[in-house]
MARBA-3410 file (N, C-alpha, C, O; in Angstrom, 1 decimal):
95
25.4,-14.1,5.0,25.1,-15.5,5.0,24.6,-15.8,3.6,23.6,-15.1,3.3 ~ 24.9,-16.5,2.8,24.8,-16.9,1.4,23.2,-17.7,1.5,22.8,-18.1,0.5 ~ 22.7,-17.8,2.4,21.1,-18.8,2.1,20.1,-17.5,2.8,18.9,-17.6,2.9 ~ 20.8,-16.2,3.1,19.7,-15.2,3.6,18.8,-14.5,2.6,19.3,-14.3,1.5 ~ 17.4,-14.1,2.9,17.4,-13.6,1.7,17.5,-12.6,1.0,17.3,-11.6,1.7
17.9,-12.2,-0.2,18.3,-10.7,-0.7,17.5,-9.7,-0.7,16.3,-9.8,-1.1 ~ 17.9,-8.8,-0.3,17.0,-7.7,-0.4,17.7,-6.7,-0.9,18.9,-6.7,-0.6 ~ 17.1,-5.3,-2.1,17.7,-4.7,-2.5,18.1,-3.6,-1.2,17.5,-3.6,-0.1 ~ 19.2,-2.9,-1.5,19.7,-1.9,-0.6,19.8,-0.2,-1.3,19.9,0.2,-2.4 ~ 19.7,0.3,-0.3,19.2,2.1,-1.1,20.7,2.4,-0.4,21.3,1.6,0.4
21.1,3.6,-0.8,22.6,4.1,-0.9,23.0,4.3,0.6,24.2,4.4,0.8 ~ 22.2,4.4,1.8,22.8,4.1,2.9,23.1,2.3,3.5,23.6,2.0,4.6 ~ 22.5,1.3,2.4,23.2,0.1,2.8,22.1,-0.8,3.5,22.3,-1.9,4.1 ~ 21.0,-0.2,3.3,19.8,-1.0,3.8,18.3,-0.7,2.8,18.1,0.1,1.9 ~ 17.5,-1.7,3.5,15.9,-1.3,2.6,15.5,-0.3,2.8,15.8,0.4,3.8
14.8,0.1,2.2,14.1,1.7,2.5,12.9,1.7,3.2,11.8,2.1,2.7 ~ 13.0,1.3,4.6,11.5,0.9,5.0,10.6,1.9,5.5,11.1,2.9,6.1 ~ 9.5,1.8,5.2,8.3,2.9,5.5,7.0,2.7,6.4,6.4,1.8,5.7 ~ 6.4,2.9,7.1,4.7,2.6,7.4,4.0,3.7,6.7,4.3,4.8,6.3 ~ 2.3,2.5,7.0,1.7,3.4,6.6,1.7,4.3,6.5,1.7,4.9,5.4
1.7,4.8,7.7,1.6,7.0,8.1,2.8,7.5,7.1,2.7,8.8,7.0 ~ 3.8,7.1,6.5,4.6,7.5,5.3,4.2,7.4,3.8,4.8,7.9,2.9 ~ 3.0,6.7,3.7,2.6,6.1,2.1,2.1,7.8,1.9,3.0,8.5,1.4 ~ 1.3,8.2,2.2,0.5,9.2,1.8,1.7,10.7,1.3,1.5,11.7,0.6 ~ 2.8,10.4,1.9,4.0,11.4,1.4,4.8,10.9,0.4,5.4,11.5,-0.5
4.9,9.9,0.6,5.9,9.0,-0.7,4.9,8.8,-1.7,5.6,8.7,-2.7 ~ 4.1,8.8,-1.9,2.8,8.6,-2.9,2.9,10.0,-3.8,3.1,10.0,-5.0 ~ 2.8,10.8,-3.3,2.9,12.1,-3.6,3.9,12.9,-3.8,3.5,14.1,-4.2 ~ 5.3,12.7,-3.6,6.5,12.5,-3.9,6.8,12.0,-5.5,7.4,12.5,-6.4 ~ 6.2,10.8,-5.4,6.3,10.3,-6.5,5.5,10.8,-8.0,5.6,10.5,-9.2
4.9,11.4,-7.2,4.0,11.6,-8.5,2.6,10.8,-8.8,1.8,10.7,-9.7 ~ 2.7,10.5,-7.7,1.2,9.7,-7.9,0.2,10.2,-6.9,0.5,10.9,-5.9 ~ -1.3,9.7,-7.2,-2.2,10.2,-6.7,-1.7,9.8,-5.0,-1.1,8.7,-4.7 ~ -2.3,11.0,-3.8,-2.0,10.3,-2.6,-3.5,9.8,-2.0,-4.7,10.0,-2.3 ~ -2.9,9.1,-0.9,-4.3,8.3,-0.8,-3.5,8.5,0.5,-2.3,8.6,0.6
-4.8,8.7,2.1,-4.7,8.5,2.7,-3.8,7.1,3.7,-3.5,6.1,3.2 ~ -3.6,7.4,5.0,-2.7,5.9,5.2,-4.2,4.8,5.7,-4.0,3.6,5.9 ~ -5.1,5.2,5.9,-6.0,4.6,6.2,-6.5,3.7,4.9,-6.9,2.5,5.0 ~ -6.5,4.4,3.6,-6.5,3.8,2.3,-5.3,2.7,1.9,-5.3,1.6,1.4 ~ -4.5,3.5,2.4,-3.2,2.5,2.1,-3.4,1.3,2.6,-3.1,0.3,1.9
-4.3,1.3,4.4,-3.8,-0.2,5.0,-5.1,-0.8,4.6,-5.0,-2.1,4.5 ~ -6.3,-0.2,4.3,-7.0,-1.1,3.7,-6.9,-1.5,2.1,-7.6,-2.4,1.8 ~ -6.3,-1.1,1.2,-5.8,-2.1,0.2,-4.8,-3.5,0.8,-4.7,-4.7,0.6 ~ -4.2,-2.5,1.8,-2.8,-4.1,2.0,-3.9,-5.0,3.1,-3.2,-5.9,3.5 ~ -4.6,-5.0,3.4,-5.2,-5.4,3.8,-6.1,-6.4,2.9,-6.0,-7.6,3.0
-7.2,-5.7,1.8,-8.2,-6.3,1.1,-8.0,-6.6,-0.3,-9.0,-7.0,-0.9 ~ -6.3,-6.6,-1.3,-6.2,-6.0,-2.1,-5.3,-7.4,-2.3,-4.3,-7.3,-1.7 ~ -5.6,-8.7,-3.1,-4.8,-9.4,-3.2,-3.5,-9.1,-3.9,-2.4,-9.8,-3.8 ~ -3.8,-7.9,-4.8,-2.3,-8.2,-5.8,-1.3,-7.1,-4.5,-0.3,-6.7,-5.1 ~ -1.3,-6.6,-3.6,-1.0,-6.1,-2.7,0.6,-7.1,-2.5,0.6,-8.3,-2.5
1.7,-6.4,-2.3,2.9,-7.0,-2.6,3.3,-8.0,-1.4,3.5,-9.2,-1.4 ~ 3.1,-7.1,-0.1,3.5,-8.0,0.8,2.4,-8.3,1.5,1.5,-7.5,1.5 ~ 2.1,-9.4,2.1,1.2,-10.0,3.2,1.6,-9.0,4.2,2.7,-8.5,4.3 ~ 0.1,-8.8,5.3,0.5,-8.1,6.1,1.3,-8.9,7.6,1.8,-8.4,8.6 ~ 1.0,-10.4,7.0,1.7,-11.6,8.2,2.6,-11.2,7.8,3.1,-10.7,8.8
3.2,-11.1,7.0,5.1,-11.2,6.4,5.3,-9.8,6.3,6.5,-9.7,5.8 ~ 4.9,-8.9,6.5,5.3,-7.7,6.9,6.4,-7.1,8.6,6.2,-7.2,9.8 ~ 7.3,-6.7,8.0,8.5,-6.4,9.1,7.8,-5.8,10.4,7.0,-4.9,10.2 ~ 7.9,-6.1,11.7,7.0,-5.2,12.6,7.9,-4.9,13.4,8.9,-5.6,13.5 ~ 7.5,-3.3,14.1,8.3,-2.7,15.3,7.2,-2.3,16.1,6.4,-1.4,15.8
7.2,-3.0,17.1,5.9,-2.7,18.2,5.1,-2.5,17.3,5.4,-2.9,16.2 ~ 4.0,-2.0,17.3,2.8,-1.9,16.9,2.7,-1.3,14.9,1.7,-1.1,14.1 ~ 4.1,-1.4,14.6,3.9,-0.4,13.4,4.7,-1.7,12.5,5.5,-2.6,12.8 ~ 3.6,-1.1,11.1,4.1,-2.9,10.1,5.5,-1.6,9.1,5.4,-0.5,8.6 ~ 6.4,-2.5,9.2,6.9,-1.7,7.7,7.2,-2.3,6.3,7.3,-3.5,6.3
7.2,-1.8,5.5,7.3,-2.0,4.1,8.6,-1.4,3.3,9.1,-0.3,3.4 ~ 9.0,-2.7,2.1,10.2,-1.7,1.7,9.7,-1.0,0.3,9.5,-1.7,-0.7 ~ 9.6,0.4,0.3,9.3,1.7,-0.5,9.4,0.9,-2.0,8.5,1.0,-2.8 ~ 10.5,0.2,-2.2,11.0,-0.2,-3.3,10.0,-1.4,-4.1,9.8,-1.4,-5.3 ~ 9.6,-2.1,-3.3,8.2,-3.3,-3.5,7.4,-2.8,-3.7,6.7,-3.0,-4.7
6.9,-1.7,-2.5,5.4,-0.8,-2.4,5.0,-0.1,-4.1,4.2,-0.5,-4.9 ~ 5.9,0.8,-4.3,5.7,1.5,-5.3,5.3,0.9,-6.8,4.4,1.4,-7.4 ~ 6.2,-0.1,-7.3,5.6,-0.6,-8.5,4.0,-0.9,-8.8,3.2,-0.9,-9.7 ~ 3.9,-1.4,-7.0,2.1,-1.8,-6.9,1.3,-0.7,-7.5,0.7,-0.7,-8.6 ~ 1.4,0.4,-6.5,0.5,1.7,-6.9,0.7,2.5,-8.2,-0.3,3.1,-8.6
1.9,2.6,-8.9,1.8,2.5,-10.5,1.4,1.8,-11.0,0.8,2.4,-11.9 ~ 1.2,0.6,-11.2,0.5,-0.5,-11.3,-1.6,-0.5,-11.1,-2.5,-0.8,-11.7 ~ -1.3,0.1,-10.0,-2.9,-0.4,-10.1,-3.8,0.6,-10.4,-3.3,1.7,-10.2 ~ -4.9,0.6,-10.7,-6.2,1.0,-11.3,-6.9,1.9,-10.6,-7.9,1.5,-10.0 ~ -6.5,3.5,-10.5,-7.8,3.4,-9.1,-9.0,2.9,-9.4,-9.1,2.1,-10.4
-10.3,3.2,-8.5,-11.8,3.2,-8.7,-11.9,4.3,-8.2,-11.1,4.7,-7.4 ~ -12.8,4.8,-8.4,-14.1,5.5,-7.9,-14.7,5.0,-7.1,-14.8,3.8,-7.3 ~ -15.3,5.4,-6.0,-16.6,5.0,-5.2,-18.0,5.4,-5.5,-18.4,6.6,-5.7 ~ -18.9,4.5,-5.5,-19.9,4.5,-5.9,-20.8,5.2,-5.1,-20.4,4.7,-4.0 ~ -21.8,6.1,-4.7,-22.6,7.0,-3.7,-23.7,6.0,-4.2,-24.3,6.1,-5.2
-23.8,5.1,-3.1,-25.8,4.3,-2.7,-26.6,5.0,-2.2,-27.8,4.8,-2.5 ~ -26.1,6.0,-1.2,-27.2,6.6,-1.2,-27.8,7.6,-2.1,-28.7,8.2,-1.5 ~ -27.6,8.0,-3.3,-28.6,8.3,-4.3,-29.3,8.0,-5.5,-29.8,8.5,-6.5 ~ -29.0,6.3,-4.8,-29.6,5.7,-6.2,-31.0,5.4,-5.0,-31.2,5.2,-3.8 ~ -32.1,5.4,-6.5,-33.5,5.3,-6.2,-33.4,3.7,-5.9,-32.5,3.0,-6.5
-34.4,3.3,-4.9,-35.0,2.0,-4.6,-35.2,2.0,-5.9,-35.1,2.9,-6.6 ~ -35.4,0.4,-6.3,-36.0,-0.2,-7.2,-37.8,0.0,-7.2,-38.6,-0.1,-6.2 ~ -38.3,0.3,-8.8,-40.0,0.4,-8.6,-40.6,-1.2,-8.8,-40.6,-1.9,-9.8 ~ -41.3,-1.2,-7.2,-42.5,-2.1,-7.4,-42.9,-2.2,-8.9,-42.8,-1.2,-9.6 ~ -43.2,-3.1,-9.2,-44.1,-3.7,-10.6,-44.6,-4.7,-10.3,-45.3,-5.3,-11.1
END
């Protein structure tokens, strides 16, 4: 249909779709640091530059998918952090 929208296709003729529970092997595949899938869904979750909305994300029963091809530029792309440990910073001193 000429008004559908394009999507790239991988050599069997479709998107390369993945969930979560796949980021942490494709991540690592790639060459990049892996991050749990629990990390994964809280960036697509909390992470505006995050590619797809998780509303606009493909669903099959309970599982969101993503196409590999979108996902990936993000995580080259972004910055890790570090987490900060609060509990060993000192209270602030009364004065």
């Amino acid at each position: 249909m000429p008004d559908s929208p394009q999507e790239e296709v991988d050599e069997t003729g479709g998107p390369d779709l993945i969930t979560f529970a796949d980021m942490p092997a494709r991540l690592e595949a790639a060459g990049l640091k892996r991050l749990s899938k629990q990390r994964c869904r809280q960036l697509a979750e909390e992470d505006p530059a995050w590619p797809v909305p998780l509303d606009q994300a493909k669903k099959v029963g309970r599982m969101r998918l993503f196409d590999w091809r979108v996902i990936e530029p993000y995580f080259r792309a972004r910055t890790p952090r570090q987490g900060e440990r609060t509990d060993l910073k000192r209270p602030p001193a009364n004065q």
